[in-house]
N, C-alpha and C positions, 0 to 999 in steps of 0.2 A: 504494500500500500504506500502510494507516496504523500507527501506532507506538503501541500502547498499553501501558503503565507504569503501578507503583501511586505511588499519589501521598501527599501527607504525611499524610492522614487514613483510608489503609490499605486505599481504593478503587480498582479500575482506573480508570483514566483514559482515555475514548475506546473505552467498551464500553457496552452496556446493562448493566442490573442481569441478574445471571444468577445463581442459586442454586447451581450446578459453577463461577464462577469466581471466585477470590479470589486476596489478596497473603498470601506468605507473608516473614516476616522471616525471611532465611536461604539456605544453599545448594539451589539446586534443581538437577534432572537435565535436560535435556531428551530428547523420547522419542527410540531410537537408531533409526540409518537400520540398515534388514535391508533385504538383498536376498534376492529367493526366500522370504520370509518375514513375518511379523508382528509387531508387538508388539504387548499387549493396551491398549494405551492411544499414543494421541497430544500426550497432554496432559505435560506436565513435573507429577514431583512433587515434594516435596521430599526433602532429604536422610535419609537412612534410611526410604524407600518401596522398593519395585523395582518391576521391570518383565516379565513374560511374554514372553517371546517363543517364537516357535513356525515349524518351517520349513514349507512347502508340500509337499503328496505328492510322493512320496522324492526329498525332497532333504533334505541333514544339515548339520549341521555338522562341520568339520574334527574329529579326535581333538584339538587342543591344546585347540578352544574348549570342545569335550565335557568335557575331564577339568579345565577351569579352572573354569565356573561352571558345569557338571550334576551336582556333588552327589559324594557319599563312591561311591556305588558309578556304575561307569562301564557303566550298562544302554543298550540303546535309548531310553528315553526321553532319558537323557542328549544325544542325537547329534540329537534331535529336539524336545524342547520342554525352555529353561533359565529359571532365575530371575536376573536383573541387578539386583544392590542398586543403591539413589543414594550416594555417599560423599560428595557435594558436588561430585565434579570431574565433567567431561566421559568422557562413555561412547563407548568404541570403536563403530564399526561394523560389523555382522555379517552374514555371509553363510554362505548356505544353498546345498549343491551339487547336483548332481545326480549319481544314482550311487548306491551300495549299502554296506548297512553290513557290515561282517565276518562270516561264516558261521559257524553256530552247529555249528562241528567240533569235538568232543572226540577225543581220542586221538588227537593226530599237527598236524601243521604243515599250513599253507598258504604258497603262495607266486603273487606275491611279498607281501612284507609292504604292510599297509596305511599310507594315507597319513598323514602327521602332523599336517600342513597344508598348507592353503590349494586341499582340495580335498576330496570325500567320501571317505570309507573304500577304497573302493574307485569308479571311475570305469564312467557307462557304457560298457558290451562292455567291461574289461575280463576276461580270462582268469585264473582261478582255479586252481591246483596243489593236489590236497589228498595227502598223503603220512603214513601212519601210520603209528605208533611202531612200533618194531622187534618184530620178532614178532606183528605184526599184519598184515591185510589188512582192506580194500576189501571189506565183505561186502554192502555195499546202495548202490545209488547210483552215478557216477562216477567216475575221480580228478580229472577235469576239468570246471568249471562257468562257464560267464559272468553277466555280471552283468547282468544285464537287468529292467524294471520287474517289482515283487515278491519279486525280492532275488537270493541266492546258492543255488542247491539245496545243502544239504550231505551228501556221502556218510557212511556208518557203518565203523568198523572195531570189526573184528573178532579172534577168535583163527584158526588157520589152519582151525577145523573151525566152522561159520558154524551158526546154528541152523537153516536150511533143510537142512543136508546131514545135520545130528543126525535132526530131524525126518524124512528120508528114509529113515537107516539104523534109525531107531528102527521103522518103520510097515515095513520090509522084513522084520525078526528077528519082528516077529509075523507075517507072510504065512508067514516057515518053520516057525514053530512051531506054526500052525495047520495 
């Protein structure tokens, strides 16, 4: 393996001349190791550049690394492609899991809750509990879902009179009325 460094007149040393590579004076990044995943560059840049990274079909990143460098709002993209400044220092290594991210349930809980680290959102096969706020039900869908590639199905709640059963008593009151 050879060792090439810039040298005192601002050229590598022990490279061909190449137009992509140069010395820079100052902190540089080099690109981080992703497992399950990517980064959009191999090359080190310097201090105050980033880096893309991106994970492979579903697989995510943990909620801690999602809500560290994916941005003010914690979407899916968050859990699936971040941006990693260079600050000058050495950059963590990141990993991408396999698994599913949290189901898109309004009105009511899941369980168990998702993971925080050191694994995806949820795991594959894991089991899913979906349980709706009080006064409500389960009008479309499951209460129970697994996780499996393509994500979580998530059930709808409801009030106790569902719009299929309005819809039924509505299309009945005209049958008597007619």
């Amino acid at each position: 393996q050879e060792v090439v460094g810039c040298g005192p007149d601002g050229v590598f040393e022990g490279v061909e001349d190449d137009e992509n590579t140069y010395c820079i004076d100052g902190p540089v990044c080099e690109s981080p190791v992703v497992t399950n995943g990517e980064a959009d560059s191999l090359n080190n840049v310097a201090s105050g550049g980033s880096f893309e990274i991106s994970c492979d079909p579903a697989h995510w990143f943990d909620t801690d690394t999602a809500r560290t460098y994916g941005g003010e709002e914690l979407g899916k993209e968050s859990f699936s492609d971040i941006t990693v400044e260079c600050e000058g220092e050495p950059l963590p290594e990141f990993t991408c899991f396999y698994g599913c991210l949290a189901p898109d349930f309004s009105g009511g809980v899941t369980f168990p809750d998702v993971t925080e680290t050191g694994g995806a959102p949820f795991e594959m096969g894991a089991k899913v509990t979906f349980n709706c706020l009080e006064g409500n039900d389960i009008v479309e869908g499951e209460a129970e879902a697994t996780c499996e590639p393509g994500g979580i199905p998530s059930p709808i709640c409801g009030g106790a009179c569902s719009f299929s059963l309005s819809l039924f008593l509505l299309l009945s009151l005209l049958v008597m009325l007619l």
